[in-house]
N, C-alpha and C positions, 0 to 999 in steps of 0.2 A: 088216712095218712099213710104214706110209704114207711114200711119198718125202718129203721137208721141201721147202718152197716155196723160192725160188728167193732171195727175203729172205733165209731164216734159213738156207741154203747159206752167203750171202755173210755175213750174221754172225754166225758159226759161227767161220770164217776168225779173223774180227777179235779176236773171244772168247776165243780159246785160243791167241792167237801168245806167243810169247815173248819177254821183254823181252831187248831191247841194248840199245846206246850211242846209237841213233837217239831212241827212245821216252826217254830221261831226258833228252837236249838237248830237243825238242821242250816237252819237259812245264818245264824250267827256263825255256825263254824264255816260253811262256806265262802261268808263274808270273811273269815279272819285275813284272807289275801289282802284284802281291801286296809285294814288297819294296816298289816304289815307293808302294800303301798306307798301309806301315806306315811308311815313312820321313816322307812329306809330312804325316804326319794326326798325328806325335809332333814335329819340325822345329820345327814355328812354334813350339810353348811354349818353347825353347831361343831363339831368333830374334827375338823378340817383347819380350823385355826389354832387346834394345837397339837395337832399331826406329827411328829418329828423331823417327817420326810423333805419337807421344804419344796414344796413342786410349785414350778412357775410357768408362765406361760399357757402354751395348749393343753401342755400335761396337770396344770392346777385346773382349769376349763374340762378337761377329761374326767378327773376325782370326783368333779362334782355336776359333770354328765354322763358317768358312763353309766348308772343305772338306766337313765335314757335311750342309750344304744343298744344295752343289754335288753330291755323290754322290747324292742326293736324285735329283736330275734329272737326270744321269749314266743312272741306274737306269730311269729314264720313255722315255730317248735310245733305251738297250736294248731295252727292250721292243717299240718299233715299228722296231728295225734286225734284231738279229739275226735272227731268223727266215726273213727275207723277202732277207737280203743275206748272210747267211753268218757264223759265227764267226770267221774269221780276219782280215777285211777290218775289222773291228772291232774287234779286239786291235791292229792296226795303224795305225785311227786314232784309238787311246787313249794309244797310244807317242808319234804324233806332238804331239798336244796335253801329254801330259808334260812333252816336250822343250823346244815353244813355252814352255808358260807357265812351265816352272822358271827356262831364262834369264829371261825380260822380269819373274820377281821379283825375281829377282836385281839389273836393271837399274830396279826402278823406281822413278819421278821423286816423287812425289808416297804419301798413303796409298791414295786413292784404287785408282790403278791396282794397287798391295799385292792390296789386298781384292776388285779384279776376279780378277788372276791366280792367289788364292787360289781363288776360285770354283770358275773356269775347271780346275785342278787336281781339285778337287772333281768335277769331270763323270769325267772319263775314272777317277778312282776307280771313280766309280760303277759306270759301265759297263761297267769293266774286274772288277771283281769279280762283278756277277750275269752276264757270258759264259766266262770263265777254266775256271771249274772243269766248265760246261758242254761244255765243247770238248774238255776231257783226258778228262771220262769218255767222248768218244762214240770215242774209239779206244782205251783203255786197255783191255786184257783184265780178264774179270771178276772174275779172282783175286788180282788188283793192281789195281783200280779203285780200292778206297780208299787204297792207298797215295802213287799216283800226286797223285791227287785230294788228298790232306792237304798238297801241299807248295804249295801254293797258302797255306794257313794260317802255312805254317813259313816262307814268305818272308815273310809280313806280321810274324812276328817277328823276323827276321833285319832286316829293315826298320827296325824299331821300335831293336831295339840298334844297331844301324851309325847312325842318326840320332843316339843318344849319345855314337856313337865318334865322331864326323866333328865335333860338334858343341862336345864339349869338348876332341879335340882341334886343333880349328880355334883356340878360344879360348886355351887352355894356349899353344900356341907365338906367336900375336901378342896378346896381353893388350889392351896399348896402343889395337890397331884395333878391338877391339869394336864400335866404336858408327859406325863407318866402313865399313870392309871388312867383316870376320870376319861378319856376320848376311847380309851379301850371300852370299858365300863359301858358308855355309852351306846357304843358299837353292839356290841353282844348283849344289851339286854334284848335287843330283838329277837332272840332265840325260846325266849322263854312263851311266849304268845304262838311262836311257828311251832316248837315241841308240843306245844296243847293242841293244837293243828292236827301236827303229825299223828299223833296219838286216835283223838277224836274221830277224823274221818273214816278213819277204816272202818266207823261203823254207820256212814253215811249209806243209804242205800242210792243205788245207782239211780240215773233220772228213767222212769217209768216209759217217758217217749222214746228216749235212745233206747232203750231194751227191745221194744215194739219194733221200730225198726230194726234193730241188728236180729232178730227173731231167738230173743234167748229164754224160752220157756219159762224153766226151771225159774232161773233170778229176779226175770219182769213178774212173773207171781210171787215171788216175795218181796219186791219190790211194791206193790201195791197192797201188800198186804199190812207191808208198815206205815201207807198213808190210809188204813182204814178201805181200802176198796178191796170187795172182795166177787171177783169173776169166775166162771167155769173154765175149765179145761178146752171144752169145745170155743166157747167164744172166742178165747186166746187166739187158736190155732186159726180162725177164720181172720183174724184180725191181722198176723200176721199176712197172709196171704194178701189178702187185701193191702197190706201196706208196700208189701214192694213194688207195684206201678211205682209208687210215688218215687223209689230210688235211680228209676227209669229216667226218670225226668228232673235232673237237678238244677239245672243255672236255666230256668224258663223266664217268660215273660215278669213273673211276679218277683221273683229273684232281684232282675236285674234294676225295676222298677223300685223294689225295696232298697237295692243298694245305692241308686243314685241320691233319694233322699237323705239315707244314713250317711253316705261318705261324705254329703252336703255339709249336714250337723257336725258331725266331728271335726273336720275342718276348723269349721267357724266357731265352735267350741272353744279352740287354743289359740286359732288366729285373732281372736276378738280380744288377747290379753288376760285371759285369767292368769296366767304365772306371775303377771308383773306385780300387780299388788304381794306377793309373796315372794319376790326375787328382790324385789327393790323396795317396798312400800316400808318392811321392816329398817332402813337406812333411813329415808324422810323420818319416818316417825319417829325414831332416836334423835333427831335434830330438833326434836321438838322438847327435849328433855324431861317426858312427863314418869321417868323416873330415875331419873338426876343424872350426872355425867362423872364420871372417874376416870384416871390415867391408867389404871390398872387392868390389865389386856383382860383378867379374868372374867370380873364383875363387869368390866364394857360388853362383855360379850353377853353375860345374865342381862343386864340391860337390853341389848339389843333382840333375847330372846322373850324377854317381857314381855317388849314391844310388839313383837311378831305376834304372840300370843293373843293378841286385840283383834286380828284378822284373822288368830285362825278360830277364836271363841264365836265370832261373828259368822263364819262359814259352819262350824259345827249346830247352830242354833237354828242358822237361817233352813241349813238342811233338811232341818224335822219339817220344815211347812209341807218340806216337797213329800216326805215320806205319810204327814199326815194326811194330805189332801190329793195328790195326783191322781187315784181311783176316786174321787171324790168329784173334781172341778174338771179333772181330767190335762193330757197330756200337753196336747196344741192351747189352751186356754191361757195353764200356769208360762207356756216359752212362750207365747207374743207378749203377755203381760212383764216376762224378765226381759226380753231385748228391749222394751219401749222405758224399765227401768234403768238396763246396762246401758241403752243408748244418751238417757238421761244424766246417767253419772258420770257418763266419761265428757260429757259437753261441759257439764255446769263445772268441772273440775277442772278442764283447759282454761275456760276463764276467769275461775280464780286464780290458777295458779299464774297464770299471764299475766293475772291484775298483781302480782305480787303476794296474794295469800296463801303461803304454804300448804298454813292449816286442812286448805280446800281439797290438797290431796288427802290428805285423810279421811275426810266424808266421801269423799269421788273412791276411793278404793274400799271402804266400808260399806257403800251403795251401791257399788259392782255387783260386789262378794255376795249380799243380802239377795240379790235377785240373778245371780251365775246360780249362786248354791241351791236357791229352791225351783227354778225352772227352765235352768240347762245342766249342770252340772250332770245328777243321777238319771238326767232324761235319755241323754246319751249312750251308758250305758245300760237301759231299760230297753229302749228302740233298736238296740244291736242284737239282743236276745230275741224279742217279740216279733222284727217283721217276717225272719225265716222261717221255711217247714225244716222240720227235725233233721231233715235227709243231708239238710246243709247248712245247717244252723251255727254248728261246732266252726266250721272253715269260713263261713260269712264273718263271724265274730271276732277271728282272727286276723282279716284282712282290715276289718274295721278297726281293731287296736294298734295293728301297723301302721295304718294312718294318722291314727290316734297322736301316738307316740314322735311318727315321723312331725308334722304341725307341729307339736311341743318341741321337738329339737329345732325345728326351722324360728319359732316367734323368740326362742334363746338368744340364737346366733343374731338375729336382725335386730331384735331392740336396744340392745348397747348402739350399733349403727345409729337411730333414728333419735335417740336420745343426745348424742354428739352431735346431729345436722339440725335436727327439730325443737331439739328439748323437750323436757316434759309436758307443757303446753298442749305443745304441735304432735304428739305423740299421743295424747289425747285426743287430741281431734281427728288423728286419722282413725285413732281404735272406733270412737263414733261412728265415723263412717261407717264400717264393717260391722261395728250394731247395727245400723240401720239394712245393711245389702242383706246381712241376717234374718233382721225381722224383714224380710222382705220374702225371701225364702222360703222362714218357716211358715206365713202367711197362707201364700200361695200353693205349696208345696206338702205341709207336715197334716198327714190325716190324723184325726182322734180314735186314737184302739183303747179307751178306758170300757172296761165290760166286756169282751168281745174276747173270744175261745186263742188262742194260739191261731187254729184252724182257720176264724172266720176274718183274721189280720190277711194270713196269704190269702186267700181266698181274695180279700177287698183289691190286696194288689194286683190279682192276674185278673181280676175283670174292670178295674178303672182306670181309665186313661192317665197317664201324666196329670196334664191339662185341670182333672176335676177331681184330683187324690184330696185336696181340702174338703171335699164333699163325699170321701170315701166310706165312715161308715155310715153315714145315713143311706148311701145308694144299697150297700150291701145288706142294711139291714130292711129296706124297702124291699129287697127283690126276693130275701128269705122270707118276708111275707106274703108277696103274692104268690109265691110258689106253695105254702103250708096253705093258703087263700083254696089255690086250682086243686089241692091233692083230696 
C-alpha cells in the first residue's frame, strides 16, 4: 500500500481521537453563540410590550427584526473574516459585541439607540452562526462530527426556552416594574452567558485544519497538542506544503456541487415555516386558555409566555434525538423521515383546522417542531460546516447563513400576507407543499457523510455527479476500496 501523505497522516490523528472532557468544554463554549441566538432573536417579543418607546408600524416590525438584518450582515462580516483570520479570533469577537451591546440595551436612553443595539446584536448572531459549527467540525472526530456539531442547534434551543424562563420569571416576581426595570433586566441578562464567552475562548485553541492551511507552525503544534495528537516537526512542514495546492484551487467542481445542495436545504429550512409555529402558534395557543386569561397586560403576557414555552420545551427535547442519533442513523435518513413527518403535520392540521378544530393547530405545530428539531433543524447547520475543504470552508459557511437568515426575513414578511388571503388552513397546505418539494429534494439530492473524514465528503462531491450525490458515499467508499484492492 502507497504511504498516506503527510496531510492525511496528521488527519488521520485528528479523525479517530477519542472524545473527553476537553472536546465537550471546547464544543459548549463554541456553542454559547448558539444559546445567545436563540435567546436574543425570542427576548425582544417578551421585551417589547413594555418598551417605553411606543414604535408602531415598520419601525415596531424593525425592533423585532432587525436582529434578522443585523445577522444579514453579521453573515457578509464572515465571510471576508474567517478564512483569512482564523475561526477562533472570531468567535471571540462575536462574544465581545454580545457583551457590549446586551448591556448598552439594557441601558438605553432613547428608542433609537434600542434599534442600533438590536442591530449590532444581530451581527455577531450572524457571524457567530455561519463560523460555530465550522470550527467544531474541523477537530471533531468523524464518528461524532454530527453530534458534536448538533449542539450548536440544541443551544439555540435551550436559548430560545431560558429567554421564557428569565423573561416570565423576571416579570412574575416584580410585576409592578414592568414597564421600568423588568424589559431592561431582561435585555441584559444576556451579558452574563456572552462575558463567560468572552472570557472562556481565549483559551479555545485555534481549529487545527485552518492552522494547516494558513501554514502556522508554531500554534498548529499546539494546537494539536491540546487534542492529544502529537506529530514531528518534519511531518508538519511536509504537510503544509502539500496543502497549498488545495488553496490553488478554491470554488471547484465539488464546491459548487456542495453548495447547490446546501443552499437547497437552508432555503427550505425557513421556507417550509418553522418561525410560524413560534411567531404565531404562541397566540392560538393562549386562545386556548390552558392557563387562564387576565386583563392585566403583565400576567397576559406571562401567559402568553407559558404558552410559548410548550413549543419551545418541545423543540429543546425533540432536539436531543437529532444530537443523539444523526452519527448513528445518519444524516439523509433522520431529514426524509422529518419532511415525511413535517409534511404530515402541516396537512392533518389544515384540516383540522378547516374543519373548525383549533385545538389541531397545536398538534400540527407540536408535530412540525418534533420532526424540524431532530432532522432538519441542526442538519443544516452540520452540512454547512462538513461539505467544504478548509480552504473555503469559513466563506461557504457564510454565504450559506446569509441565506439562511435572508429565507427567514422573506417567510416573516409573506405569512401575515397569506394568513389574511388563505388563512390558517390554507396556509398550511401550502407549507405541505413545500414539505413535500423538500422531501423531494432531499431524496434525490442529500448524500449521507455519517462516518466519513471532512476529506472524504469533498472528495464524494468532486467525483459524483449531481444526478447520483444520493448514492455518494457508497460510490466513494467502493472506489477507496478498490484502489486499497489494486495498491
Amino acid at each position: 500500500m502507497a504511504s498516506q501523505s503527510a496531510v492525511q497522516q496528521i488527519l488521520d490523528q485528528i479523525d479517530t481521537r477519542k472524545l473527553n472532557k476537553f472536546y465537550w468544554i471546547i464544543t459548549i463554549l463554541a456553542a454559547i453563540g448558539g444559546f445567545l441566538f436563540g435567546y436574543d432573536t425570542s427576548v425582544i417579543a417578551i421585551a417589547s410590550v413594555f418598551v417605553p418607546y411606543h414604535f408602531t408600524g415598520l419601525v415596531y416590525g424593525y425592533e423585532i427584526a432587525s436582529a434578522s438584518l443585523g445577522a444579514a450582515i453579521g453573515a457578509i462580516i464572515a465571510y471576508f473574516y474567517t478564512d483569512r483570520f482564523g475561526r477562533k479570533s472570531l468567535l471571540i469577537v462575536d462574544a465581545a459585541i454580545y457583551t457590549a451591546a446586551a448591556i448598552l440595551s439594557a441601558l438605553t436612553i432613547n428608542g433609537i439607540m434600542l434599534l442600533v443595539m438590536r442591530t449590532i446584536i444581530g451581527i455577531a448572531i450572524g457571524a457567530d452562526s455561519a463560523v460555530a459549527t465550522a470550527y467544531i467540525t474541523e477537530y471533531a472526530p468523524k464518528d461524532k462530527r454530527g453530534s458534536l456539531a448538533i449542539i450548536q442547534q440544541w443551544m439555540i434551543t435551550i436559548g430560545i426556552l431560558g429567554s421564557y424562563f428569565v423573561g416570565s420569571t423576571v416579570l412574575f416576581i416584580a410585576p409592578s416594574l414592568a414597564y421600568t426595570v423588568d424589559w431592561r433586566l431582561i435585555l441584559g441578562l444576556a451579558a452574563i452567558p456572552a462575558i463567560i464567552g468572552l472570557v472562556f475562548r481565549f483559551m479555545m485553541p485555534e481549529s487545527p485544519r485552518w492552522l494547516l492551511l494558513s501554514g502556522q507552525v508554531d500554534k498548529l503544534k499546539a494546537s494539536l497538542r491540546r487534542f492529544g495528537v502529537i506529530v514531528s516537526d518534519d511531518l508538519i512542514n511536509r504537510a503544509i506544503s502539500e496543502v497549498r495546492y488545495e488553496e490553488s484551487q478554491k470554488f471547484d467542481t465539488a464546491t459548487k456541487r456542495a453548495f447547490l445542495v446546501v443552499a437547497l436545504w437552508i432555503i427550505f429550512q425557513q421556507i417550509t415555516g418553522i418561525n410560524v409555529p413560534f411567531y404565531y402558534g404562541p397566540a392560538i395557543i393562549l386562545q386556548l386558555h390552558l392557563f387562564g386569561s387576565t386583563s392585566n397586560p403583565v400576567y397576559s403576557e406571562i401567559y402568553s409566555v407559558l404558552a410559548a414555552s410548550i413549543l419551545a420545551v418541545i423543540n429543546t427535547t425533540a432536539t436531543y434525538i437529532a444530537f443523539k442519533y444523526v452519527d448513528r442513523i445518519g444524516r439523509r435518513t433522520l431529514a426524509i423521515s422529518a419532511y415525511i413527518g413535517m409534511f404530515a403535520s402541516d396537512l392533518i392540521g389544515g384540516i383540522l383546522v378547516m374543519n373548525g378544530i383549533l385545538v389541531g393547530a397545536l398538534f400540527a405545530f407540536a408535530g412540525f417542531i418534533i420532526f424540524f428539531a431532530y432532522g432538519v433543524g441542526g442538519t443544516g447547520w452540520l452540512i454547512q460546516a462538513e461539505y467544504f475543504k478548509t480552504a473555503v470552508r469559513g466563506r461557504m459557511a457564510a454565504i450559506i447563513a446569509l441565506l439562511d437568515w435572508l429565507a427567514n426575513f422573506v417567510i416573516i414578511e409573506v405569512f401575515p400576507v397569506m394568513l389574511s388571503s388563505v388563512g390558517l388552513a390554507g396556509s398550511m397546505f401550502i407549507f405541505s407543499a413545500l414539505d413535500a418539494i423538500a422531501l423531494a429534494i432531499v431524496y434525490f439530492l442529500l448524500p449521507e457523510t455519517k462516518g466519513l473524514s471532512l476529506e472524504q465528503v469533498v472528495k464524494m462531491f468532486g467525483e459524483t455527479p449531481v444526478s447520483q450525490l444520493r448514492k455518494g458515499r457508497e460510490l466513494v467508499l467502493q472506489k477507496e476500496e478498490k484502489e486499497i484492492a489494486r495498491e
